[in-house]
N, C-alpha and C positions, 0 to 999 in steps of 0.2 A: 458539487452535490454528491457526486460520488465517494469520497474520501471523506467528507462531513458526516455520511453515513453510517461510519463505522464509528465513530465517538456518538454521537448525536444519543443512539439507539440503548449504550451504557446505560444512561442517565435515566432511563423509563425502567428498566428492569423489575425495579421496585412496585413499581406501578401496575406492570401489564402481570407480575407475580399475585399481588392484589385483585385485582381485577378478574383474572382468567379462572384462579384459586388453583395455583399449580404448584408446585415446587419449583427451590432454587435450580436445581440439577436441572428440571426441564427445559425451565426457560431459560437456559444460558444457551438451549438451542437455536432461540432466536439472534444469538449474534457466531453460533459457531456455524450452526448451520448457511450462514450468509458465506462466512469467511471460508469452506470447503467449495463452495460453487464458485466463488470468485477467485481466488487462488488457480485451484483446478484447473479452471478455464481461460485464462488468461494467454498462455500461448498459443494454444488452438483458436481463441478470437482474434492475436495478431497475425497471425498467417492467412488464415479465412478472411481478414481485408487487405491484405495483399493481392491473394489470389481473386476473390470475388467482387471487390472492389470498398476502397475504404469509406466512400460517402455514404453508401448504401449499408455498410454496417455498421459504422455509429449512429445513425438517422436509427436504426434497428434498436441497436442496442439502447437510447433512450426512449423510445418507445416500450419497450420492455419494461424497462428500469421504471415506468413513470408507469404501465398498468399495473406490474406489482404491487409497485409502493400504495396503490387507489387498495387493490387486495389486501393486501396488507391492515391495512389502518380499519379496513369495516370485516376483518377477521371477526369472528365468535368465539372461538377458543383456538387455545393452544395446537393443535395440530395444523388447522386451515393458517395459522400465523406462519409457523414453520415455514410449510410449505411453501407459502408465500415468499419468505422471506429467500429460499433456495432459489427462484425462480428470480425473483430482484438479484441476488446475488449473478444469476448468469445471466443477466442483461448488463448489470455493471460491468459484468468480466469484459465486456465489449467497448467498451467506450474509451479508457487509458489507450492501448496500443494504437486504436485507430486514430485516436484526437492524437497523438506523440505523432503518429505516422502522416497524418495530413499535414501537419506542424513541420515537419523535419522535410517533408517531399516537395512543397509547395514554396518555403521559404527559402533563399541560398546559403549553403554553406557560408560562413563568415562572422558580423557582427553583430549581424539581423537575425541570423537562425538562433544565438547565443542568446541577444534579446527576447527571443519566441518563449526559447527554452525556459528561462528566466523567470518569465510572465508564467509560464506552466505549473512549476516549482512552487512560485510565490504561490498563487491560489492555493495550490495542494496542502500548503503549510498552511494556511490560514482558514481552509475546509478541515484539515486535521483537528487543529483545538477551538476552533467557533461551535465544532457541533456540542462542547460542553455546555457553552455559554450560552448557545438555542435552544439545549435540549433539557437545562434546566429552566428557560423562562417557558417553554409550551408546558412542560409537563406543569409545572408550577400555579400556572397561569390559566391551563385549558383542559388536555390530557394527554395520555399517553399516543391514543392513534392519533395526535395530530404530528409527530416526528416520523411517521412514513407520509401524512396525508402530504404535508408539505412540498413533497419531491412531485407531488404529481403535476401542479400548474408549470412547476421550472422544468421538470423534463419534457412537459410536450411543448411547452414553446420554445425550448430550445431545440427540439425536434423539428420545429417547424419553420424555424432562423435557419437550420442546416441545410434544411432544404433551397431558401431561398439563398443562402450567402456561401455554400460550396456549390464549387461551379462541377456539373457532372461529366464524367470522361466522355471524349466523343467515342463514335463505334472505333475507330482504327487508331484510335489514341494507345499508345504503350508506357505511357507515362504513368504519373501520378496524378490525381488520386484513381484512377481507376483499374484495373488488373496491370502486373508488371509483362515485360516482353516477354514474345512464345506462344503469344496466337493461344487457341483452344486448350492446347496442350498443359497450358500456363495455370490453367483453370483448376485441375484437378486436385480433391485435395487429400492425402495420405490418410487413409478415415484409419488405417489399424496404426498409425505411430499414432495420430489425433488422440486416439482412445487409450493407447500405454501411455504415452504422457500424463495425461488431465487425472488417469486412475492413479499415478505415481504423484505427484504433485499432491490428490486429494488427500490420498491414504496417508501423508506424511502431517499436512496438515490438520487431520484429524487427529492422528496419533499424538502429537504434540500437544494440540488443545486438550486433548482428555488423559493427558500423563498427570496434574495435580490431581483431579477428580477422582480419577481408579486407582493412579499408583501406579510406577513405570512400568512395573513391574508383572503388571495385569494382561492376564492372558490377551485381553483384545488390542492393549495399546502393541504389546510385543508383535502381536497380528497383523497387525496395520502395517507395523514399521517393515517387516518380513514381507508384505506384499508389496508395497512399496519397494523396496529394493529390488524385490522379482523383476516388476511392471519397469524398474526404469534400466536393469538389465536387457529387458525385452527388448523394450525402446531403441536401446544403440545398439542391440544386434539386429531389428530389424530397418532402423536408417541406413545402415551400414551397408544392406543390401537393396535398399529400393530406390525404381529408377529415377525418381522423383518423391526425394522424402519430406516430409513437414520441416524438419531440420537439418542438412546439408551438416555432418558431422563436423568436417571443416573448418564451418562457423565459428564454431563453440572453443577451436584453439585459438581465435584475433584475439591480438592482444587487448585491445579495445572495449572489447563484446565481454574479455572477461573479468578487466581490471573495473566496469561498468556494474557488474553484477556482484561484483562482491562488493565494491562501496555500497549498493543495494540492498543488499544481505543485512552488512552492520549497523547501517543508518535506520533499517527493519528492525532490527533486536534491538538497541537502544529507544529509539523510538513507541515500539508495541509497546514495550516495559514499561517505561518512566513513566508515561501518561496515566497509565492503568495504578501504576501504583501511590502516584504523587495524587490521583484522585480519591483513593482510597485514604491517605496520609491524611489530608486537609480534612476529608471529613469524619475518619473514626479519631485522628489524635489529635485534630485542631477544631472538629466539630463546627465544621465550617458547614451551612446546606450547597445542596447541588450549585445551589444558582452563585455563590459566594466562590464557591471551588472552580468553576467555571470562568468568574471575574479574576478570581488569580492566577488562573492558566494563559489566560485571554496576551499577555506580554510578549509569551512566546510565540504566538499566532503574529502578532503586529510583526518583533524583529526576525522572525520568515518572511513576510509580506517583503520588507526594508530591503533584506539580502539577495531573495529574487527578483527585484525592481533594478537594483545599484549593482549586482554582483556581477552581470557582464563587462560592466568597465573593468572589473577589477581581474574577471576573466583575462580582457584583453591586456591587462599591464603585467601581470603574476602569470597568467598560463592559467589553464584549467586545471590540470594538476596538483600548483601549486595552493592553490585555490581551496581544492579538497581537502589539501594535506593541513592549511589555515584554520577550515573550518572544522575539519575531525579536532584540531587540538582545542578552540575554542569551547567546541562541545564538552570536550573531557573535560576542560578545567570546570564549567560550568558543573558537571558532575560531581567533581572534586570536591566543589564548595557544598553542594547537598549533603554531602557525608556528613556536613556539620550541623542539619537541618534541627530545629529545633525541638524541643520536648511537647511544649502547651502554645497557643493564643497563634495570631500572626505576626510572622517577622519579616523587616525589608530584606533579609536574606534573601526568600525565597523571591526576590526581584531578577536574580540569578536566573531563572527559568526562561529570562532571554538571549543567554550565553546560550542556551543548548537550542534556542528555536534559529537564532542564528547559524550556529552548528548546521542544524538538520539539517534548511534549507540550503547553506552552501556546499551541503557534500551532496543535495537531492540532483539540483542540478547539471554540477559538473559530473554529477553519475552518468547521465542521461544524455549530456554531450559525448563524454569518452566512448560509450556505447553506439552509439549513433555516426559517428562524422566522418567511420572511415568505411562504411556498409554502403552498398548500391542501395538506390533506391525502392528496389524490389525487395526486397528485407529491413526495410523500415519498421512495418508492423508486425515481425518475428521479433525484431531487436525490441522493442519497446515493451511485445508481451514477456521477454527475458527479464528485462530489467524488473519489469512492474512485480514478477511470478518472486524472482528472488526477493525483493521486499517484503510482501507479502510472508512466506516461509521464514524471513527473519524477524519481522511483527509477531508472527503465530510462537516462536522460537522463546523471543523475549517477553511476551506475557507469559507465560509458561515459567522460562526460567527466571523474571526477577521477582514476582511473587515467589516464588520454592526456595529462591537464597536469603528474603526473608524471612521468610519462616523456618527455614533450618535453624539461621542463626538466633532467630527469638523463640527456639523450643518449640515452636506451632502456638505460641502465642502473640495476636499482633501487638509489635514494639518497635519503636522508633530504632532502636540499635538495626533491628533486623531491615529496617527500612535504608539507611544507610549505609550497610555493607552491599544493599542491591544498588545502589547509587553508584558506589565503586565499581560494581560491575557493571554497571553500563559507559564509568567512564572508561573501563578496558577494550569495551566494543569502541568507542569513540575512536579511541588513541591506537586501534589495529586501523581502523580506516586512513588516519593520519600515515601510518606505514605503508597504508598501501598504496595510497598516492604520494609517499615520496618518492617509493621505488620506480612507480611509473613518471615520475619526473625526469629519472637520467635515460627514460628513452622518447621521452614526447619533448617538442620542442616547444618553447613559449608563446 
């Protein structure tokens, strides 16, 4: 639901532009404005269910996610949307770290946690590209507010599954799911790193989103980026010193934790990118509608599904590693072949666009494992908001940059050439993740 989100909402734009009588500019604040809250906030919600306990804030966090989304849909105009949409966005920020973190704490290390993972992955990929192919039969079919109404019947009854089917920590339990060891002490949580992170994380994410729009070059994007870099200097001078920090500087050198977050990163930028702009391709140069463009993405969603189902065996025969380094190359070639994408009409070429869902998903996974399997269990949901935070930043990265390489290369007119050299560039994101899990090959064992 959460991760449908972010596609789903694409596909109304048009709609809620019509509707509201806004401008494009504005209303792209309905999906930027989600993706600064969510982003943002995303390590601050895995750490805050570690410390306060994880059942209780993802049970929150869909509760959140599911009143906004009700605000959302019977919005009036343009601002009360927004706003809405801010406030969904920091109820999502809650739910990835802590659902990865009950996942990762409750289940054992071995070939059942890999199966969890798996299962996690797959869905994610197949929430990724169905919200096209939902978000053009509502809108099509019904209207725009029904692509937030939607989330509200599945987030509170999943709200209310949570309740009954996570079992809640006893009082003197130091386990999982509920606060990790250390007693009261355990509890407390770093409110001035909380707040340098979420502002550093935000600023960069916005700066990114609003670099085509203004121009890099524009006083507020340059703004952004400069307080952003303040705020995350802040950040590790003042972990560095406190005695109980949101993130234990430490961390951040496992090897694990960080060969996890860069496969995050580039599966992020390739991933934001292609989607956005392979949607944009089908329907300004194949003049395909929403719901058509949606039917043609729909491949890659299934061979995600496929790979997070089947890809722990393959985990347990190749390594997880290996695994990544399989699926980054998979993806790139899949890229490779878009470069060749056609001019007019539909081609079974683009049947290709399950080389890269397979991709996605086998490098999303084994992210999430390498991240995860060498960490206490009391940094479950720090590692998870890591992971999810760097994705994120490289989604925000790569819409940004593969729209601006095509349009460099097509003069600022859309053209399939320009389309295609951003193709390449994402199969260059692919084929670095491929590097990086080989490198991590000769120090992880099979």
């Amino acid at each position: 639901m959460v991760v449908l989100d972010f596609t789903i909402v694409n596909v109304a734009l048009p709609s809620i532009e019509r509707d509201l009588g806004a401008g494009t500019s504005a209303v792209q604040w309905v999906v930027t404005g989600y993706g600064i809250a969510f982003s943002g906030l995303l390590i601050l919600a895995g750490r805050a269910g570690d410390l306060l306990g994880r059942r209780r804030m993802f049970i929150t966090g869909l509760a959140v996610f599911a009143l906004a989304s009700l605000a959302a849909g019977l919005a009036g105009n343009l601002p009360l949307l927004v706003a809405a949409r801010v406030i969904q966005g920091a109820g999502a920020a809650i739910i990835p770290p802590t659902a990865l973190a009950l996942i990762t704490t409750s289940v054992a290390a071995g070939p059942a946690r890999t199966r969890a993972i798996g299962l996690y992955g797959a869905l994610s990929s197949v929430g990724f590209v169905s919200g096209q192919v939902l978000g053009g039969v509502l809108v099509e079919w019904t209207s725009w507010r029904a692509v937030f109404l939607v989330n509200v019947p599945v987030g509170l009854l999943a709200a209310v599954a949570a309740l009954r089917l996570i079992s809640p920590p006893q009082p003197n339990d130091s386990g999982p799911p509920g606060r990790p060891p250390g007693g009261s002490a355990g509890r407390h949580l770093d409110v001035r790193g909380a707040v340098l992170v979420t502002g550093a994380v935000a600023l960069v994410v916005f700066g990114v989103s609003q670099g085509n729009a203004l121009g890099w070059t524009a006083p507020l994007v340059l703004g952004a980026f400069a307080a952003s870099a303040a705020a995350g200097a802040g950040f590790v001078a003042a972990e560095a010193r406190h005695p109980a920090p949101l993130i234990r500087p430490r961390l951040l050198t496992r090897p694990g934790l960080r060969d996890g977050a860069t496969l995050a990163f580039l599966l992020g930028v390739w991933n934001g990118g292609e989607l956005l702009l392979l949607s944009l391709y089908m329907q300004q140069a194949l003049h395909l509608s929403p719901l058509e463009t949606g039917a043609a993405l729909a491949p890659q969603g299934i061979a995600g599904f496929t790979i997070g189902v089947f890809g722990p065996r393959l985990a347990r025969k190749l390594g997880v590693h290996r695994l990544a380094m399989i699926a980054g190359a998979v993806a790139g070639t899949g890229f490779l072949v878009l470069t060749r994408m056609p001019g007019g009409g539909y081609s079974p070429l683009l049947i290709v666009v399950m080389l890269v869902g397979w991709g996605s998903a086998g490098t999303a996974f084994p992210a999430l494992l390498i991240a995860t399997r060498t960490l206490p269990d009391a940094d479950q949901g720090l590692a998870g908001g890591v992971v999810n935070t760097t994705r994120q930043i490289g989604a925000a990265v790569g819409a940004a940059l593969l729209p601006a390489v095509a349009e460099s290369v097509a003069g600022g007119i859309p053209g399939i050439a320009g389309d295609r050299v951003a193709m390449l560039t994402a199969a260059a994101a692919a084929l670095a993740a491929t590097a990086v899990a080989w490198n991590g090959t000769r120090a992880a064992t099979p």
